[in-house]
PDB file of the backbone (N, CA, C, O) and the ligand in Angstrom, with CONECT records:
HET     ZN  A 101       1
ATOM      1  N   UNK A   1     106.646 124.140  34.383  1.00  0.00           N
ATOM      2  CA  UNK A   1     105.294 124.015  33.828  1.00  0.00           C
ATOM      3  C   UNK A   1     104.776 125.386  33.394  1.00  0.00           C
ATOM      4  O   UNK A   1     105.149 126.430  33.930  1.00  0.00           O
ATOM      5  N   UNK A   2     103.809 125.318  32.294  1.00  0.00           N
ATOM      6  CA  UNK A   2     103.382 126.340  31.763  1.00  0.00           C
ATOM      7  C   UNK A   2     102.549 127.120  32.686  1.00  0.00           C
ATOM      8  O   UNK A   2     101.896 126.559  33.565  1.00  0.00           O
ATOM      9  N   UNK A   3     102.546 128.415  32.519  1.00  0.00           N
ATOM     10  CA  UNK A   3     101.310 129.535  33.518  1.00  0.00           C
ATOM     11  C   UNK A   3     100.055 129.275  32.757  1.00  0.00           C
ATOM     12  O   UNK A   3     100.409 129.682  31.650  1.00  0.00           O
ATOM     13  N   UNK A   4      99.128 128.970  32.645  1.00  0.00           N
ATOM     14  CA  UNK A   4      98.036 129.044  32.340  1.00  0.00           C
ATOM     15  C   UNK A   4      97.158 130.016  32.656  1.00  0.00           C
ATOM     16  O   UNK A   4      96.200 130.117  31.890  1.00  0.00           O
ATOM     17  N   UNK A   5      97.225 130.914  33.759  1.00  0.00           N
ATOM     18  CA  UNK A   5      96.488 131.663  33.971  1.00  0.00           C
ATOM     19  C   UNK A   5      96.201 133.038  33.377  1.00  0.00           C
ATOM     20  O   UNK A   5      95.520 133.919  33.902  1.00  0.00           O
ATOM     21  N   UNK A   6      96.568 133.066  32.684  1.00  0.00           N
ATOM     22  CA  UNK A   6      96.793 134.507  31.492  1.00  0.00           C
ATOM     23  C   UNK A   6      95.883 134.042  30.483  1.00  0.00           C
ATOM     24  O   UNK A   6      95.655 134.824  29.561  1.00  0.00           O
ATOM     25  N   UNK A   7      95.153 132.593  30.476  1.00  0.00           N
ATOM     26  CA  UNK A   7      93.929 132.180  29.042  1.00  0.00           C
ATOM     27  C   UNK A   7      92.715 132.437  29.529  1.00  0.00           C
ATOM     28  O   UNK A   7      92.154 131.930  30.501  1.00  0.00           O
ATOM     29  N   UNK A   8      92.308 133.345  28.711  1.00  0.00           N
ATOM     30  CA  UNK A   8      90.619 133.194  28.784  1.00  0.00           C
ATOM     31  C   UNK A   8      89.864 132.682  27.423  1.00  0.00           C
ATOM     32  O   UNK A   8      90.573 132.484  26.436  1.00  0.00           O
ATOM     33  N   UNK A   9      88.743 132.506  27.352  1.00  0.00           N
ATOM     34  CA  UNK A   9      88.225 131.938  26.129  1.00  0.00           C
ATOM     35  C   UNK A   9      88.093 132.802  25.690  1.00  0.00           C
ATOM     36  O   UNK A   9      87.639 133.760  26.315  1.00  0.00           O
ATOM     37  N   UNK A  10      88.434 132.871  24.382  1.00  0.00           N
ATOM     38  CA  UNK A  10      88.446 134.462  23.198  1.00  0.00           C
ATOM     39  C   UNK A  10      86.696 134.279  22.839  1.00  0.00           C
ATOM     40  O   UNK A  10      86.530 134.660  21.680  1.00  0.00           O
ATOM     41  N   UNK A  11      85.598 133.900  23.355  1.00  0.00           N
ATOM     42  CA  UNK A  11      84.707 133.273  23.029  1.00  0.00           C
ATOM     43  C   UNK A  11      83.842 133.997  23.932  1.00  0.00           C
ATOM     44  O   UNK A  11      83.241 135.049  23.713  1.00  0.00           O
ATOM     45  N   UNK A  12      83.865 133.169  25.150  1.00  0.00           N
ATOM     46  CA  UNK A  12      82.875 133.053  26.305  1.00  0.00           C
ATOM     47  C   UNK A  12      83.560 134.353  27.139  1.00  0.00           C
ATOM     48  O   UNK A  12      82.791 135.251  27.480  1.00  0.00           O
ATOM     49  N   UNK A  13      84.826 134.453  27.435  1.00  0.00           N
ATOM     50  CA  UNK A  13      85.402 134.813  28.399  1.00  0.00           C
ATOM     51  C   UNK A  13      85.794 133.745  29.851  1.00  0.00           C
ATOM     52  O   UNK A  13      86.187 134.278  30.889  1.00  0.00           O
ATOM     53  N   UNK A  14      85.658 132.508  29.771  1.00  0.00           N
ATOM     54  CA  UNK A  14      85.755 131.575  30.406  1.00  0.00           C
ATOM     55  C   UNK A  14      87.170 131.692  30.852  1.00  0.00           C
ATOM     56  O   UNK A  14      87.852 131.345  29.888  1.00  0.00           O
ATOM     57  N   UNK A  15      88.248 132.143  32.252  1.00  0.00           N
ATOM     58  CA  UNK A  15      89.229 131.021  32.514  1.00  0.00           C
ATOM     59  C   UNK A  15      89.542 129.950  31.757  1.00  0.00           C
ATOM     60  O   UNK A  15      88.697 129.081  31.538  1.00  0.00           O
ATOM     61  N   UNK A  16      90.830 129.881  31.251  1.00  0.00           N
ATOM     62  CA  UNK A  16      91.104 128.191  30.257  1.00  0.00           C
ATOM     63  C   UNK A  16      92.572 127.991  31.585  1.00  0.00           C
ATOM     64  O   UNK A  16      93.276 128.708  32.295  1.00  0.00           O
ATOM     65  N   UNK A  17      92.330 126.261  31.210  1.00  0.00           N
ATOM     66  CA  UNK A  17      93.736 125.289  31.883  1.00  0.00           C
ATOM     67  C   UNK A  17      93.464 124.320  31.100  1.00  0.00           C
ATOM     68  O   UNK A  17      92.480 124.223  30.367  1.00  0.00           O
ATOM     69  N   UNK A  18      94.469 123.458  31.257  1.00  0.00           N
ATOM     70  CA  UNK A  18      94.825 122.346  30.383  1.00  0.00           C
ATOM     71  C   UNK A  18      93.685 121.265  30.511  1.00  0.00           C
ATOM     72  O   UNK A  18      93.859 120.194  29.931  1.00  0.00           O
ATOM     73  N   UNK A  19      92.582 121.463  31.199  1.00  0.00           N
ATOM     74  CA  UNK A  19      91.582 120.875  31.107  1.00  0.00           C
ATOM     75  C   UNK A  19      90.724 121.196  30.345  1.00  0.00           C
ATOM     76  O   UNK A  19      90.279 120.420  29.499  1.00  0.00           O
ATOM     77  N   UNK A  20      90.261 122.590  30.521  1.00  0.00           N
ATOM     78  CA  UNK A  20      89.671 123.219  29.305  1.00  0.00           C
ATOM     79  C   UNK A  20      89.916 123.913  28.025  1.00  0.00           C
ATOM     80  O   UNK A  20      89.121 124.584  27.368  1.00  0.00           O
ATOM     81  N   UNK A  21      91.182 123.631  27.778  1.00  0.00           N
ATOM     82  CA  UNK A  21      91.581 124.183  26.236  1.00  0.00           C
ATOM     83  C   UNK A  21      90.632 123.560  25.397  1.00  0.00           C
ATOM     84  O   UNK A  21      90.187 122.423  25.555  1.00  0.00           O
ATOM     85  N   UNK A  22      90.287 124.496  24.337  1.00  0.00           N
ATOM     86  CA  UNK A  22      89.678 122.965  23.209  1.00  0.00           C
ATOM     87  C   UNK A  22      90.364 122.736  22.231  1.00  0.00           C
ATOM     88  O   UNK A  22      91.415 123.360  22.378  1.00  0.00           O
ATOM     89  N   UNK A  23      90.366 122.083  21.125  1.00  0.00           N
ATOM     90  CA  UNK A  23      91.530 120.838  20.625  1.00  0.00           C
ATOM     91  C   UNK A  23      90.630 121.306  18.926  1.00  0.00           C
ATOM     92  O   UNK A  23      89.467 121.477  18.562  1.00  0.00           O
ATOM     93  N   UNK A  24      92.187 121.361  18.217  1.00  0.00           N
ATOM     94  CA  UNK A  24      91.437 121.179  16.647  1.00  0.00           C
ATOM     95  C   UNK A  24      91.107 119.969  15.938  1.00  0.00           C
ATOM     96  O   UNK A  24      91.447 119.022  16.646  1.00  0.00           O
ATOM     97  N   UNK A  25      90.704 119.659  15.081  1.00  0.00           N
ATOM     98  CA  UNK A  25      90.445 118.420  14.515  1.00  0.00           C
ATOM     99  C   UNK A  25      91.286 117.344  14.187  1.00  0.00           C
ATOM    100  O   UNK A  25      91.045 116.231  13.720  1.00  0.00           O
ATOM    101  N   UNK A  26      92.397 117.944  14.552  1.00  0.00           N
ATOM    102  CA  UNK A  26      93.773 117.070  13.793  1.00  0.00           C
ATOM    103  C   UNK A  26      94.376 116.946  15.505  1.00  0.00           C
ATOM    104  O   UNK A  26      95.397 116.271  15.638  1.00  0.00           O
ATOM    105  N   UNK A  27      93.968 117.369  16.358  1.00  0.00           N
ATOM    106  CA  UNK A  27      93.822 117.214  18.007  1.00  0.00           C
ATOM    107  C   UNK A  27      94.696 117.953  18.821  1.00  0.00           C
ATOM    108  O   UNK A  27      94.891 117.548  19.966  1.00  0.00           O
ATOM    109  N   UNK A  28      95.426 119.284  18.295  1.00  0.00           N
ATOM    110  CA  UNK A  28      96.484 119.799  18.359  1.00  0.00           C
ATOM    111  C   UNK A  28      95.695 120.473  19.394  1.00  0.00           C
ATOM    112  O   UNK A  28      94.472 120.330  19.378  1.00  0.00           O
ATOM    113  N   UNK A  29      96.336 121.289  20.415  1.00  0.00           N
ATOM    114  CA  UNK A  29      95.560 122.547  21.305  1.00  0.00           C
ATOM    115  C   UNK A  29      95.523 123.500  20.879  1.00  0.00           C
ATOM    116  O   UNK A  29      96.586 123.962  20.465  1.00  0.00           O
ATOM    117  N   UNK A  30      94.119 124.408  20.735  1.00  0.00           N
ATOM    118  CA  UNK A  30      94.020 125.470  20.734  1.00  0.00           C
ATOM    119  C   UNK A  30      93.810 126.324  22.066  1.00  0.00           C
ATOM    120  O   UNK A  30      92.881 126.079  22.837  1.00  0.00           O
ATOM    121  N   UNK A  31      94.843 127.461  22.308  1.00  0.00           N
ATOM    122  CA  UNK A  31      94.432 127.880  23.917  1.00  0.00           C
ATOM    123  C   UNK A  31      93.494 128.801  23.708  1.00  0.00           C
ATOM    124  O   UNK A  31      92.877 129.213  24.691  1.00  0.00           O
ATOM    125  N   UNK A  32      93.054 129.540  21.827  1.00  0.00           N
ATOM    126  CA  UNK A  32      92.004 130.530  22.561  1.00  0.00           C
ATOM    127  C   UNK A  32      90.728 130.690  23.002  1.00  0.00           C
ATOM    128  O   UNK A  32      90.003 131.631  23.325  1.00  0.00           O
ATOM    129  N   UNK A  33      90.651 129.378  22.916  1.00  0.00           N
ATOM    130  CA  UNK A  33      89.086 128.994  23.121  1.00  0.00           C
ATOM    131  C   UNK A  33      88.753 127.965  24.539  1.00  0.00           C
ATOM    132  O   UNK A  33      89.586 127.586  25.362  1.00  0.00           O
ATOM    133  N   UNK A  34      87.303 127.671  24.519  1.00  0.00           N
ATOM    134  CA  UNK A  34      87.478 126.439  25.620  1.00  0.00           C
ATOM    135  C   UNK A  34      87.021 125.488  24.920  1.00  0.00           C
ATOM    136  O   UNK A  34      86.867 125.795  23.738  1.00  0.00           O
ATOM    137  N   UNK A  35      86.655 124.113  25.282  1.00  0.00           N
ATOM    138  CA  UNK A  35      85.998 123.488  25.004  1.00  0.00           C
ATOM    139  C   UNK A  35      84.722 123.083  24.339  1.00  0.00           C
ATOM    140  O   UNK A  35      84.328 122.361  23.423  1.00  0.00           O
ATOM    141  N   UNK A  36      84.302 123.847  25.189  1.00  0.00           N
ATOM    142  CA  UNK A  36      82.647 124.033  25.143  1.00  0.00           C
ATOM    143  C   UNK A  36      82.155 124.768  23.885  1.00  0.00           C
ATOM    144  O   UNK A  36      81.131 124.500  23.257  1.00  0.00           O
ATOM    145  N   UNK A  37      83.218 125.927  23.565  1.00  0.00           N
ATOM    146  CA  UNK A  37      82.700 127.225  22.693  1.00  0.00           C
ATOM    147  C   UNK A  37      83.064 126.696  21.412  1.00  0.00           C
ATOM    148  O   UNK A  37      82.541 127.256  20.449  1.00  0.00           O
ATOM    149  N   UNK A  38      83.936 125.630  21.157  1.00  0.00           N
ATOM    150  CA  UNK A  38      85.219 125.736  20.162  1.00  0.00           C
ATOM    151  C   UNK A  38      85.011 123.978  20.426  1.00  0.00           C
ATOM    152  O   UNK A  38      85.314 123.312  21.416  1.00  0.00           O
ATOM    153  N   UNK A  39      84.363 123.546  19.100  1.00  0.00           N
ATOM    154  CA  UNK A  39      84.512 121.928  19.044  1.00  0.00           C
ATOM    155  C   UNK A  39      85.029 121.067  17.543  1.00  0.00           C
ATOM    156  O   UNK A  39      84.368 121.401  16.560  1.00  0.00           O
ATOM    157  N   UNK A  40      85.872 120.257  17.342  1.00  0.00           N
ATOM    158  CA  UNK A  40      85.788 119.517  15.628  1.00  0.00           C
ATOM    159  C   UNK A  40      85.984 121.020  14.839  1.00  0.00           C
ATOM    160  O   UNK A  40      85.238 121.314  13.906  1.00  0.00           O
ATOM    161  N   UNK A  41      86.607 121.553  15.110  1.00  0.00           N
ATOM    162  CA  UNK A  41      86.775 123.105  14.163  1.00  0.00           C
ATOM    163  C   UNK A  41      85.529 123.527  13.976  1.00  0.00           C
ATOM    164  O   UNK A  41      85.171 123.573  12.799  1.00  0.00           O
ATOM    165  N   UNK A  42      84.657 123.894  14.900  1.00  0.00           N
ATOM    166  CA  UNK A  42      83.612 124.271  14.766  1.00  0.00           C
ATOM    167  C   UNK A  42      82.635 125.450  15.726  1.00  0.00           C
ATOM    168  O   UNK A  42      81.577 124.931  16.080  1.00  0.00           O
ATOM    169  N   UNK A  43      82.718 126.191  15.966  1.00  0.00           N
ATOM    170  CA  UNK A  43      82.209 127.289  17.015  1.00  0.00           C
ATOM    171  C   UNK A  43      80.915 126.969  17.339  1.00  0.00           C
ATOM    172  O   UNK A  43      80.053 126.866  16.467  1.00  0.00           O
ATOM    173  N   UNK A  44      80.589 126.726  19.035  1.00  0.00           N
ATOM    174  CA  UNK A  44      79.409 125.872  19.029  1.00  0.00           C
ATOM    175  C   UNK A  44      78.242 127.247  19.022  1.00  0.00           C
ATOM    176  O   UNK A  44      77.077 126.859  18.934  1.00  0.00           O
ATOM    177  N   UNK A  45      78.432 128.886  19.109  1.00  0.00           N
ATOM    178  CA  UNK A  45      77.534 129.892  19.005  1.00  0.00           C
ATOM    179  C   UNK A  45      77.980 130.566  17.663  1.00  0.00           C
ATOM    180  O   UNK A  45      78.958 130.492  16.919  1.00  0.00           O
ATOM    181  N   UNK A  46      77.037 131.119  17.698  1.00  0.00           N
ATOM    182  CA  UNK A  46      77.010 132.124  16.245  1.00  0.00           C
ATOM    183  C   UNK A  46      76.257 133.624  16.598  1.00  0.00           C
ATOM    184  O   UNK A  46      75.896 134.353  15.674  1.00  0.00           O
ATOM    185  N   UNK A  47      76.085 133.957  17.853  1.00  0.00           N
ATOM    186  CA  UNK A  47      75.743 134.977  17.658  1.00  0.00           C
ATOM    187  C   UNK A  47      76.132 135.184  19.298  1.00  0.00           C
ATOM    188  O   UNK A  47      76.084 134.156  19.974  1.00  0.00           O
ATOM    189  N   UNK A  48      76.589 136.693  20.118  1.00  0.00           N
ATOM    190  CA  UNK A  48      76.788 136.780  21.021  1.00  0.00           C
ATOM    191  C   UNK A  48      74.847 136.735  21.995  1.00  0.00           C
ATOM    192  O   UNK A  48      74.698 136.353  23.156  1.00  0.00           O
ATOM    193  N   UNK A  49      74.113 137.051  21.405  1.00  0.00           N
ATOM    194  CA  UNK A  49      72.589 136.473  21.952  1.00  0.00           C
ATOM    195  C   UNK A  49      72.862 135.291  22.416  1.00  0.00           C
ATOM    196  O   UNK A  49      72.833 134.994  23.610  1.00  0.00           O
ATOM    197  N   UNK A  50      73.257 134.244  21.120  1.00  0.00           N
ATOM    198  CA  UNK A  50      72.686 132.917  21.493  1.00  0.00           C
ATOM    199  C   UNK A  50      73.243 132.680  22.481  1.00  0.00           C
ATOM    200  O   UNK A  50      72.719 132.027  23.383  1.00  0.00           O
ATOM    201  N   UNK A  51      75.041 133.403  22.559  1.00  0.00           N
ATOM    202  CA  UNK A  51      76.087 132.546  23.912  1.00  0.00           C
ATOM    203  C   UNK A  51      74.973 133.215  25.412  1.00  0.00           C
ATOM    204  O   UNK A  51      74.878 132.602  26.476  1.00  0.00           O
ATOM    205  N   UNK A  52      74.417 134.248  25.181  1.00  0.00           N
ATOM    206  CA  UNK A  52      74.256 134.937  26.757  1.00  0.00           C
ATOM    207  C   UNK A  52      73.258 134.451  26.867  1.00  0.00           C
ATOM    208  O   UNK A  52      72.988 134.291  28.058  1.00  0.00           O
ATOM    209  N   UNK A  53      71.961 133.851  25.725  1.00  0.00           N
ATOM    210  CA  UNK A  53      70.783 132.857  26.157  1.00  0.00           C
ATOM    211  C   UNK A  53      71.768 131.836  26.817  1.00  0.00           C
ATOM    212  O   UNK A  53      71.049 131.516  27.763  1.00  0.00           O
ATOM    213  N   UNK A  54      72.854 131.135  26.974  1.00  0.00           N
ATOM    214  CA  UNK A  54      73.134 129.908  27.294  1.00  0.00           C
ATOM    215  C   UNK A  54      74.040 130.257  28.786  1.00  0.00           C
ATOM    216  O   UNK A  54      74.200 129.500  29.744  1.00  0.00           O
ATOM    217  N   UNK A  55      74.416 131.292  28.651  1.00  0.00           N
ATOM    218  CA  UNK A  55      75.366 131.796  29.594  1.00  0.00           C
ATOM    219  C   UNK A  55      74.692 132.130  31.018  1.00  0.00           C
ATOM    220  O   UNK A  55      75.084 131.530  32.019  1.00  0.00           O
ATOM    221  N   UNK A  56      73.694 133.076  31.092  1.00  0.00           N
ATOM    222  CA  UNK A  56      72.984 133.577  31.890  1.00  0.00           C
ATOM    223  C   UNK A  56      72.313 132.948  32.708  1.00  0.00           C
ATOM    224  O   UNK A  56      72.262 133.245  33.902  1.00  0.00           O
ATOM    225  N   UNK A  57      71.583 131.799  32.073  1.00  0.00           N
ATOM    226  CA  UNK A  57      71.305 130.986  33.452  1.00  0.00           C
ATOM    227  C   UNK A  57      72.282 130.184  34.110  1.00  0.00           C
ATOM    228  O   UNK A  57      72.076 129.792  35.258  1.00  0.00           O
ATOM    229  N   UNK A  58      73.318 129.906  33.495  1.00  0.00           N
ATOM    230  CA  UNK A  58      74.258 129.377  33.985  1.00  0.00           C
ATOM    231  C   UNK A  58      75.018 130.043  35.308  1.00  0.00           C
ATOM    232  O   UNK A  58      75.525 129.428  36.246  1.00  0.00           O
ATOM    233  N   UNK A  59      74.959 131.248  35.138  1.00  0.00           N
ATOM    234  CA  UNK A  59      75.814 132.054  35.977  1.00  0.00           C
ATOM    235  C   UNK A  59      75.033 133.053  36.944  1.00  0.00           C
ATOM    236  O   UNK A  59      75.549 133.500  37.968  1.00  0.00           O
ATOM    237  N   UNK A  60      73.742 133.359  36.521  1.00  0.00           N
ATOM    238  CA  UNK A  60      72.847 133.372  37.908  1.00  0.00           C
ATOM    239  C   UNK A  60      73.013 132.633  39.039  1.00  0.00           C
ATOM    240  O   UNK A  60      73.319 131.468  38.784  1.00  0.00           O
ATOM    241  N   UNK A  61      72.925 132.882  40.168  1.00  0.00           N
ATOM    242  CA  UNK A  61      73.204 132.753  41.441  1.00  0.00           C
ATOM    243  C   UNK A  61      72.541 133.462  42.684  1.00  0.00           C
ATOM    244  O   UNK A  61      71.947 134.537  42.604  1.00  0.00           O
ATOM    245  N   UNK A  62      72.735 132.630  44.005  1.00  0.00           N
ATOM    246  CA  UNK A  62      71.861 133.761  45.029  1.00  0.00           C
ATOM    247  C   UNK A  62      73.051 135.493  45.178  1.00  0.00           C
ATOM    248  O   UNK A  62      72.881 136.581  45.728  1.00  0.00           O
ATOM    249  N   UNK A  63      74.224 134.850  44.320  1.00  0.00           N
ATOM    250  CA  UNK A  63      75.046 136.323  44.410  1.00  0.00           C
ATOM    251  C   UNK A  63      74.743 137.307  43.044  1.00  0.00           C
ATOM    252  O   UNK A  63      75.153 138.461  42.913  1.00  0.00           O
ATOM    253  N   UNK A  64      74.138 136.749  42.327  1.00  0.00           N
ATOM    254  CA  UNK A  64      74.515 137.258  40.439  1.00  0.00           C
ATOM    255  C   UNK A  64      73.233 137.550  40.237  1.00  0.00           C
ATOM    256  O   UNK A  64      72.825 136.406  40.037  1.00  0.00           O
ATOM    257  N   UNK A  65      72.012 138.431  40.111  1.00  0.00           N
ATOM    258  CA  UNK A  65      71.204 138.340  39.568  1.00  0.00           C
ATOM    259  C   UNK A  65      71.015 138.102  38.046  1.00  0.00           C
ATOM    260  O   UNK A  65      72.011 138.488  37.434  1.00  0.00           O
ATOM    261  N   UNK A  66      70.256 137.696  37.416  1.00  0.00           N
ATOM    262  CA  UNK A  66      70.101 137.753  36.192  1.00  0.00           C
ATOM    263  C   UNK A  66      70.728 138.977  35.553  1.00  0.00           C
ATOM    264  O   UNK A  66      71.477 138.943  34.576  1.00  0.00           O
ATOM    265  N   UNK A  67      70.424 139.828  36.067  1.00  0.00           N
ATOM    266  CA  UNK A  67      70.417 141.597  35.380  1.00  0.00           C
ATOM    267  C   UNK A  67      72.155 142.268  34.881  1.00  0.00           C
ATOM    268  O   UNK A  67      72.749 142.794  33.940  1.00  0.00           O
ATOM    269  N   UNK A  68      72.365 141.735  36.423  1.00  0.00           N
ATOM    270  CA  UNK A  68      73.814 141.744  36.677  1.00  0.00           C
ATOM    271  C   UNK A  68      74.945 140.725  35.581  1.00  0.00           C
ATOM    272  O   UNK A  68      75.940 141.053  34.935  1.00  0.00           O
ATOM    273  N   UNK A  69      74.349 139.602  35.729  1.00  0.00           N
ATOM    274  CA  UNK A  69      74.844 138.330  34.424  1.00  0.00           C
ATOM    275  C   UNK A  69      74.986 139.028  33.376  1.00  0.00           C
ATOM    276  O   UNK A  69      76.056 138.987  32.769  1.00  0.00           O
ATOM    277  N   UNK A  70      73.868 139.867  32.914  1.00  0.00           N
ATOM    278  CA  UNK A  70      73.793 139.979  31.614  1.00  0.00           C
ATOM    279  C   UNK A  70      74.289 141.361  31.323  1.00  0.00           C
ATOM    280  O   UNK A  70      74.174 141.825  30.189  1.00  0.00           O
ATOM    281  N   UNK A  71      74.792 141.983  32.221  1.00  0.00           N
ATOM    282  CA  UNK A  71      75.644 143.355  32.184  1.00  0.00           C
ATOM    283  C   UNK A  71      76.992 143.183  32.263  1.00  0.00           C
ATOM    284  O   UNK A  71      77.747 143.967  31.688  1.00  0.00           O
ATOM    285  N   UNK A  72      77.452 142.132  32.989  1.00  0.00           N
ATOM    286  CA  UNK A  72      78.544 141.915  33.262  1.00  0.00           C
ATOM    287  C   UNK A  72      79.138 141.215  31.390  1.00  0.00           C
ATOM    288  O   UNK A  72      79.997 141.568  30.582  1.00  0.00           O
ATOM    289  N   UNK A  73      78.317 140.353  31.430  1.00  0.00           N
ATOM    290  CA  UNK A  73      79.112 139.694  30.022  1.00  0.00           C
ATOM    291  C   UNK A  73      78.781 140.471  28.895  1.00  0.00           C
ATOM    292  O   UNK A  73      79.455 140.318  27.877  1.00  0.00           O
ATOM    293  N   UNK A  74      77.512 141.578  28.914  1.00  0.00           N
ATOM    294  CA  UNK A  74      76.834 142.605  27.868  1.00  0.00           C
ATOM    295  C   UNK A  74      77.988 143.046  27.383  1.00  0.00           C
ATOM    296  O   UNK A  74      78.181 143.009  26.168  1.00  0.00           O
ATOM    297  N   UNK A  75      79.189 143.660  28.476  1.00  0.00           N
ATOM    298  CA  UNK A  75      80.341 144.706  28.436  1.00  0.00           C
ATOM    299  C   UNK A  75      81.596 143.738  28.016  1.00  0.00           C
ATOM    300  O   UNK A  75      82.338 144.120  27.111  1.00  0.00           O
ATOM    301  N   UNK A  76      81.838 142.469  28.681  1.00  0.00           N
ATOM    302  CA  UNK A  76      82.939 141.529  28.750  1.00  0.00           C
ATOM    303  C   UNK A  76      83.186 140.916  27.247  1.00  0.00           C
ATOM    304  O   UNK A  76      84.308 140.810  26.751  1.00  0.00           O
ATOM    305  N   UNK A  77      81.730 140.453  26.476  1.00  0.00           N
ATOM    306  CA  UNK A  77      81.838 139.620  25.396  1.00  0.00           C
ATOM    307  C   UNK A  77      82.176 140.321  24.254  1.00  0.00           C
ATOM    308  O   UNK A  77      82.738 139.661  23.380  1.00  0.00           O
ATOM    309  N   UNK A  78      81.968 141.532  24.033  1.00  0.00           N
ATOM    310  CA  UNK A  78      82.267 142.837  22.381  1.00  0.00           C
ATOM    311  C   UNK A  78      83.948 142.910  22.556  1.00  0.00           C
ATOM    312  O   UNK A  78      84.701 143.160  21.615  1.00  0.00           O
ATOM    313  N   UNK A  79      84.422 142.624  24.041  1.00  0.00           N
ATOM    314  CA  UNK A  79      85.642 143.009  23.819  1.00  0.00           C
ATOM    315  C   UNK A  79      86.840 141.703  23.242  1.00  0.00           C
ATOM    316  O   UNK A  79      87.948 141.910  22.747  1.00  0.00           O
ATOM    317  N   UNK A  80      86.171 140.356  23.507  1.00  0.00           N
ATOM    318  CA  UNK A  80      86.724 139.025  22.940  1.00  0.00           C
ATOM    319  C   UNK A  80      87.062 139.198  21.889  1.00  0.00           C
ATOM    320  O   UNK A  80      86.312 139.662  21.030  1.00  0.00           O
ATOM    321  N   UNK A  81      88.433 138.830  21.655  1.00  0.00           N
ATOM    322  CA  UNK A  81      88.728 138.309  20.000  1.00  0.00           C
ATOM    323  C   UNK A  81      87.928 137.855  19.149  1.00  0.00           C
ATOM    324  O   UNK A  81      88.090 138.301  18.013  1.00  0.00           O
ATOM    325  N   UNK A  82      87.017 137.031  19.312  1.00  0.00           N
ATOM    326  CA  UNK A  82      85.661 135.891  18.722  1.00  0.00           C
ATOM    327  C   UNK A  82      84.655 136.877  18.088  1.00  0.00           C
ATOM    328  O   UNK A  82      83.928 136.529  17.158  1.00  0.00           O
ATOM    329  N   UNK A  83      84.640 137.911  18.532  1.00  0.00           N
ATOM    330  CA  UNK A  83      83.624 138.903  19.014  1.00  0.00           C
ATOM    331  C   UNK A  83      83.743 140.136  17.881  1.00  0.00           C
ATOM    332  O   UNK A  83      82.938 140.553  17.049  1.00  0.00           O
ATOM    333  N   UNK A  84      84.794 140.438  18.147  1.00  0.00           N
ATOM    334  CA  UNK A  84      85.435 141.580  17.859  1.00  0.00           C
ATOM    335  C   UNK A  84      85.883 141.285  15.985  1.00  0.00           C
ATOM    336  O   UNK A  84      86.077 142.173  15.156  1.00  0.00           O
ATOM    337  N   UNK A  85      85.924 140.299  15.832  1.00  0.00           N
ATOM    338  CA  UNK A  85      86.228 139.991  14.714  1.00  0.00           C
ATOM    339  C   UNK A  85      85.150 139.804  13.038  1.00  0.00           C
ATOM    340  O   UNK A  85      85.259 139.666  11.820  1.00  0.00           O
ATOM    341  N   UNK A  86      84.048 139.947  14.270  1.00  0.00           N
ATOM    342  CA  UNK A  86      82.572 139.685  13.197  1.00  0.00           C
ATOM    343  C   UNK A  86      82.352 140.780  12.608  1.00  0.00           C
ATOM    344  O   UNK A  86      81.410 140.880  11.822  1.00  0.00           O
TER     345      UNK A  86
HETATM  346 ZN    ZN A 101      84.349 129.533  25.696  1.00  0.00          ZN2+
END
């Protein structure tokens, strides 16, 4: 069986597995994306703002402050393929 653990979302930075790959329109797998980010050939953000408006509360926690969320992915998301390419 395949390693999966070497995918992250070229997107979000999300962990990918065969649960969360997302799929092109013709339904083939794409591993560089996840699901969520990457739908119907279609990128569900357009700007790294909009992903960390959506990201940040998500990933706040009694361990993560907000501040921290948004430093951590501030630095993580410029370096994505998705990212890097605009
Ligand atoms: Zn993603």
């Amino acid at each position: 069986m395949e390693n999966t653990n070497q995918y992250i979302c070229q997107c979000c930075g999300m962990p990918l597995g065969e649960e969360t790959f997302s799929k092109e329109p013709d339904g083939s797998v794409n591993k560089e994306y996840c699901k969520w980010c990457y739908a119907d050939g279609k990128f569900r953000y357009s700007s790294i703002e909009q992903l960390m408006d959506f990201i940040v509360p998500h990933m706040t926690n009694e361990n993560y402050s907000e501040e921290q969320v948004r430093e951590y992915f501030g630095k993580l998301l410029p370096q994505l393929k998705h990212w890097k390419q605009q």
